[in-house]
N, C-alpha and C positions, 0 to 999 in steps of 0.2 A: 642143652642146659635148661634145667626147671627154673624158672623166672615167678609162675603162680603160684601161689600157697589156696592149695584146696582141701588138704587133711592135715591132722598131726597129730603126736603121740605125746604123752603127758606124765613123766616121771618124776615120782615122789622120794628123792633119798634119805636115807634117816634110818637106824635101827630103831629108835624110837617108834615111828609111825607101823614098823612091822610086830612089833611087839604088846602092840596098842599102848605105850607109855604117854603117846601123846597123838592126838584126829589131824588128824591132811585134810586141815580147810582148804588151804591152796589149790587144792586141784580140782575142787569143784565150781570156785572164783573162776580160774583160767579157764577151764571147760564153757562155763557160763557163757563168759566174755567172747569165746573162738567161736561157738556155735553163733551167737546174736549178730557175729562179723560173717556167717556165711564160711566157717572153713568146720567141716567135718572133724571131730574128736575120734580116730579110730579106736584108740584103748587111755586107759590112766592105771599105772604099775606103782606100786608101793618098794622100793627095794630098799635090803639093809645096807651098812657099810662094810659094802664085802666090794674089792677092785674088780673081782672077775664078773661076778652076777651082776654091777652097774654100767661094766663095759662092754659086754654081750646084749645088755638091755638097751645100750645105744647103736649098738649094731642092727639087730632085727628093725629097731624103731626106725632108724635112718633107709632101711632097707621097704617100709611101707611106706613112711611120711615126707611130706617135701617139709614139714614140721617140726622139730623136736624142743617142747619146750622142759627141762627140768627145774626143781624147786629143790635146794638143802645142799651140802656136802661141801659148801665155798670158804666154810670157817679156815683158822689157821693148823688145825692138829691134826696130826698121821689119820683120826681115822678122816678127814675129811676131804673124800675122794673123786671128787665130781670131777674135778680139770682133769685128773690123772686118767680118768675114763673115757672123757671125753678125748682127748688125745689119743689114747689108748684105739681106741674105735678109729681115730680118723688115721691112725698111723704114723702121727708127729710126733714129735721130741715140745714139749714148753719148755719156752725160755725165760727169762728176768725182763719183764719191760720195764726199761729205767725210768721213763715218766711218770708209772704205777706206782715204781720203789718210790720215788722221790714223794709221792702224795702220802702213800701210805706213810714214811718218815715224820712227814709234815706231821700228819693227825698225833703223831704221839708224843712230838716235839711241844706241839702247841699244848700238852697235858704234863710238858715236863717231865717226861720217860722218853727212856731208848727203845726204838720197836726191838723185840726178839726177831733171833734166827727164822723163829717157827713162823711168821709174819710173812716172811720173803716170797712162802709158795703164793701168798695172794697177789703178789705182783707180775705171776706168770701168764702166758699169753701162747699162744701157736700159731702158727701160718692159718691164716684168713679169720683169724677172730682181732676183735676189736673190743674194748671195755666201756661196759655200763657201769655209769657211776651212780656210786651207794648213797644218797644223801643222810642215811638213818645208821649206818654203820661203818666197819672196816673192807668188807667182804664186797671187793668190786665183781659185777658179773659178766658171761660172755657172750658177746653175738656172735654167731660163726657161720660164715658163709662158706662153705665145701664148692670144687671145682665142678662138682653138676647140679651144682644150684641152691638144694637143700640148705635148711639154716637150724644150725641151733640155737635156743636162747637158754641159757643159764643163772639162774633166778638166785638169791640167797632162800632158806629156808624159814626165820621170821617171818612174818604176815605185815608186820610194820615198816620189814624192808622192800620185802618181794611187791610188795604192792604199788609202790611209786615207783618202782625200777621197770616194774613190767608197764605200765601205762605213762611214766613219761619218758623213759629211754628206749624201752622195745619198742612195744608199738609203732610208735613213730617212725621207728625203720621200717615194720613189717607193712606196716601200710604204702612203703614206696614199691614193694613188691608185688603192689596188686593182690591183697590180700581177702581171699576168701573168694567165694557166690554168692549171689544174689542170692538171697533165700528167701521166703514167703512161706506165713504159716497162720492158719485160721482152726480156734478152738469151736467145736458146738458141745456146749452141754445141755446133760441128756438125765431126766429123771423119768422112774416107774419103770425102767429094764435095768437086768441086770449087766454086767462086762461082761459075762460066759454065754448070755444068751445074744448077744451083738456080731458072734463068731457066723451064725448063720442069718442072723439080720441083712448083716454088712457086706455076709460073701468072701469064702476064703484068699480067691484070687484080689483081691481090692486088697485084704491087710497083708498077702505076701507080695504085692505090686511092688517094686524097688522105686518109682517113680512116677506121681507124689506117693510119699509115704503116708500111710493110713495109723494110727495108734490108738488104743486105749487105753485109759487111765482113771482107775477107780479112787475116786477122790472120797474127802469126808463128806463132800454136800450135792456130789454129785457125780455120773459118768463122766469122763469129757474124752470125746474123739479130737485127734490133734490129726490132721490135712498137712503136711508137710512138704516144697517142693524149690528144688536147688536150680538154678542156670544162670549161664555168664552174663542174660538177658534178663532181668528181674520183667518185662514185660511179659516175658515167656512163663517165667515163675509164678506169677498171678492168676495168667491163663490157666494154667492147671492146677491150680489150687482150688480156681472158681469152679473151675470145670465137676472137678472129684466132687466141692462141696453140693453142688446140683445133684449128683446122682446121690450122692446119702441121705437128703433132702425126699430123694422120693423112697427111700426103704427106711429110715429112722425118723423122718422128720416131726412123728406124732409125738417123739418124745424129746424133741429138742425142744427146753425153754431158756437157753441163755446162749450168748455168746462170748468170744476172745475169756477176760476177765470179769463178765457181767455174772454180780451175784444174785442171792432169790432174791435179798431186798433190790436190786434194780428191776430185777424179771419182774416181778409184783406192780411193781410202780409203771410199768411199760404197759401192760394191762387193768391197773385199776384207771388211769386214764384221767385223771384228777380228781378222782374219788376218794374219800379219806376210810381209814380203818383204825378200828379199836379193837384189845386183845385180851384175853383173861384166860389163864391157862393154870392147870393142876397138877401133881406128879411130876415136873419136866423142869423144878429150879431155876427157871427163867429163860429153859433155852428158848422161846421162840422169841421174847424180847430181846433177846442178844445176836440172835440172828439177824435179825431186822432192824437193829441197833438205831442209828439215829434219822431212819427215811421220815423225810418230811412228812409222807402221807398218814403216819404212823401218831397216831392222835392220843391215845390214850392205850397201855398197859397196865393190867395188872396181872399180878401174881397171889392164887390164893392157897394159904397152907395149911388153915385149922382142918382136923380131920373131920369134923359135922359140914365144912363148906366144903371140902372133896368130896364127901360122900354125897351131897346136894347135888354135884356138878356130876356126878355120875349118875343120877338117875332124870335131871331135867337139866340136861346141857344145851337146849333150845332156847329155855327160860334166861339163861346167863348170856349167849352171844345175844338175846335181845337186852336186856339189860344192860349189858356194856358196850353196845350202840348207842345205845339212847346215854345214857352217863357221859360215855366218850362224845358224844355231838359226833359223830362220826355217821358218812354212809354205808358202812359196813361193821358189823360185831363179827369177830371168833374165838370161838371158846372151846378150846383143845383142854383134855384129857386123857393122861397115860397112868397106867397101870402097869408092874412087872408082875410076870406069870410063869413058870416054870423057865427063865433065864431068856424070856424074850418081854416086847413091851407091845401092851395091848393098848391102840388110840383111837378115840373117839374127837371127829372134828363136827362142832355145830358152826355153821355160815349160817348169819342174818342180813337182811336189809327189809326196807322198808316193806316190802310186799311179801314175802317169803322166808320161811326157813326151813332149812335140810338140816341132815346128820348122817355121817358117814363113820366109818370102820374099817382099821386098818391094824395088820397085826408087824411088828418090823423085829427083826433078827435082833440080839445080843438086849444084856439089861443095862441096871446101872447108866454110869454118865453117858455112853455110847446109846444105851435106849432112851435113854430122854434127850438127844441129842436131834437123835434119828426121828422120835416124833413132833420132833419141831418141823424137821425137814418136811415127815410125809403131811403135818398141817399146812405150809406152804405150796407144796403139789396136791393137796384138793383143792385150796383157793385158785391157784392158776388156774387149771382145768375146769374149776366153773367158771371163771372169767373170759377163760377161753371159748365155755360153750355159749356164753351171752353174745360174746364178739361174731358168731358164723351164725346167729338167732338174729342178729339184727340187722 
C-alpha cells in the first residue's frame, strides 16, 4: 500500500478552460504549492465535460500518481461530471450520503427555498471517500483514499472555493500521509552569456543528469540556472545541491552576479560596499532608475530628454557621469545612453569617481521598450564588472 505522496497529476475540468472561454489559474496555484511541499507535478490536463475523456484521464493519472488532485465538474447539473468519473475510474457505484443531504437542505432552507432534485448528486460519496466542506459554496469536495493507497482530492472549480478547501481541508489530511520530499533548490544568476551558449558551458551530461536537476531559464534581467534536488533526507538534498553548485561555480562562475532571488539593485549594493551612486541616463525612459528603484545607495537620478542634452550626452558622456557625481554627492556618477538603430539598441556607459573615468559600448538585441530595458541591464553589468575588477586589484 502507497502510504507517501511523492508525485501527482493535476486535472483541470471545464469545457470552458478547453475552449479558452475561461484561464486554469488553479492549476498553477496547486502545482505551485505541491512542488514547494516536495511532491513532483508529473503532468496538468485541461479536459472538457465529456464522462468518458475525464474518466480515462483519471485512470492513466491514478495509474502514474500516488496523487490526483482535480479542480471543476462538482456543480449540481448533468454536465457536471467529476464524481461520476471519479467513481467511474475507481469502479464504484456513489451513493446519497444523508449527513451531506441533510447540510445541503440546511443551506437552502436557511435562504427559504427548497433544494432541487439536481442538488442531490452533491450529496453523493463512494467507498473510501470522505467530504470536504465548502465554506464559500454548495459544492462539497472529495478525499479519496483507494485500497493501495493512492488519494484523490476533488476541488470545486471557483478560485474562491477551491482555495480554502484545498489548504484548510485537504492539505491537512495530505500532510498526515507524509506528503512530499525534501527538496532543495539554489538559483545563480548569470549575466554577459547567453542560455544557448550555457548548453556547452555547463556540459550536456550535468543538464540531462536526472539527479540534481540542472535548468535554464532566460529571464527579463537575467540567465538563472536553477540546482534542483529531492530526498526523503533533506540533509542529503543540500549535499547535492551544494555539491552541483561548486562545479558550475568553476565553469560559469565569471558570469554569476546574483543569487536565489537577489536583483541587480542587491548585486550592485553587495559590491559598491557603501559606496554611493548617482545616475543620468538618455534614450532609456527611466529604465535604469526603475531598475534600481529605491536602493539606498542610489543617491540621485536623473533622466534627461531635450533632444540638444541627448545629443550633448552622446558626444561627452564622460563630462555628465562627472557632473552627476558631483551634483548627486555621490562616489560614483553613470551616465548611460541608448540609441535604436536598424531594430537593435546601441549603449554607451560612462563610470566616474573621483580619480578616473572610462566609457564603454555595447550593442543589445530588440528595440523599443525591450531595448531601453535591456540597456539598463547592460549599464548595470558594466558597473558590476568594474566593481568587480577593483575587488581582485585590491
Amino acid at each position: 500500500m502507497t502510504s507517501e505522496i511523492h508525485n501527482a497529476v493535476i486535472l483541470a475540468v471545464g469545457t470552458e478552460l478547453t475552449t479558452g472561454s475561461t484561464r486554469d489559474t488553479n492549476s498553477g496555484e496547486l502545482a505551485s504549492e505541491l512542488t514547494a511541499l516536495g511532491v513532483r507535478v508529473l503532468q496538468t490536463v485541461a479536459l472538457p465535460d465529456d464522462l468518458g475523456a475525464v474518466s480515462r484521464a483519471f485512470e492513466e493519472a491514478l495509474q502514474r500518481a500516488e496523487l490526483v488532485v482535480s479542480t471543476g465538474g462538482l456543480g449540481p447539473t448533468p454536465d457536471d461530471l467529476t464524481r461520476e468519473a471519479i467513481a467511474a475510474a475507481c469502479g464504484l457505484e456513489p451513493r446519497i450520503d444523508s449527513d451531506l443531504e441533510a447540510w445541503l437542505r440546511g443551506l437552502f432552507e436557511r435562504r427559504g427555498m427548497t433544494m432541487p432534485d439536481a442538488n442531490r448528486k452533491q450529496a453523493w460519496l463512494i467507498d473510501g471517500a470522505s467530504a470536504l466542506a465548502n465554506k464559500r459554496g454548495s459544492a462539497p469536495g472529495w478525499f479519496v483514499v483507494r485500497p493501495d493507497g493512492r488519494v484523490i482530492v476533488a476541488l470545486p472549480g471557483p478560485p474562491r472555493e477551491m482555495q480554502p478547501m484545498w489548504r484548510d481541508e485537504a492539505l491537512p489530511r495530505l500532510n498526515e500521509r507524509r506528503l512530499g520530499l525534501a527538496r532543495v533548490a539554489q538559483t545563480l544568476r548569470l549575466t554577459g552569456v547567453g542560455e544557448s551558449a550555457l548548453v556547452d558551458l555547463i556540459g550536456e551530461e550535468v543538464l540531462r543528469a536526472p539527479s540534481p536537476q540542472v535548468a535554464t531559464y532566460a529571464r527579463a534581467d537575467a540567465v538563472d540556472v536553477v540546482v534542483t534536488a529531492e530526498s526523503a533526507d533533506r540533509c542529503e538534498a543540500a549535499r547535492m545541491v551544494d555539491e552541483m553548485v561548486s562545479l558550475l561555480r568553476t565553469r560559469i562562475g565569471q558570469y554569476v552576479f546574483a543569487e536565489g532571488d537577489q536583483t541587480w539593485a542587491d548585486a550592485l549594493g553587495s559590491r559598491l560596499a557603501g559606496r554611493t551612486l548617482a545616475t543620468v541616463e538618455t534614450g532609456t525612459a527611466g529604465q535604469l532608475v526603475t531598475l534600481l528603484g529605491d536602493a539606498e545607495y542610489l543617491r540621485f537620478g536623473e533622466l534627461v530628454r531635450a533632444a540638444e542634452d541627448v545629443t550633448h550626452a552622446a558626444t561627452d558622456l564622460g563630462h555628465f557621469a562627472q557632473r552627476v557625481r558631483e551634483v548627486g554627492g555621490a562616489d560614483i556618477g553613470l551616465a548611460l545612453h541608448a540609441r535604436e538603430a536598424r531594430g537593435d539598441t546601441h549603449v554607451r556607459v560612462a563610470i566616474a569617481t573621483a580619480d578616473t573615468v572610462t566609457e564603454h559600448q555595447r550593442v543589445v538585441f530588440l528595440g523599443g521598450e525591450d531595448g531601453r530595458r535591456r540597456a539598463a541591464l547592460a549599464a548595470c553589468a558594466v558597473l558590476w564588472g568594474l566593481l568587480g575588477e577593483e575587488a581582485s586589484e585590491a
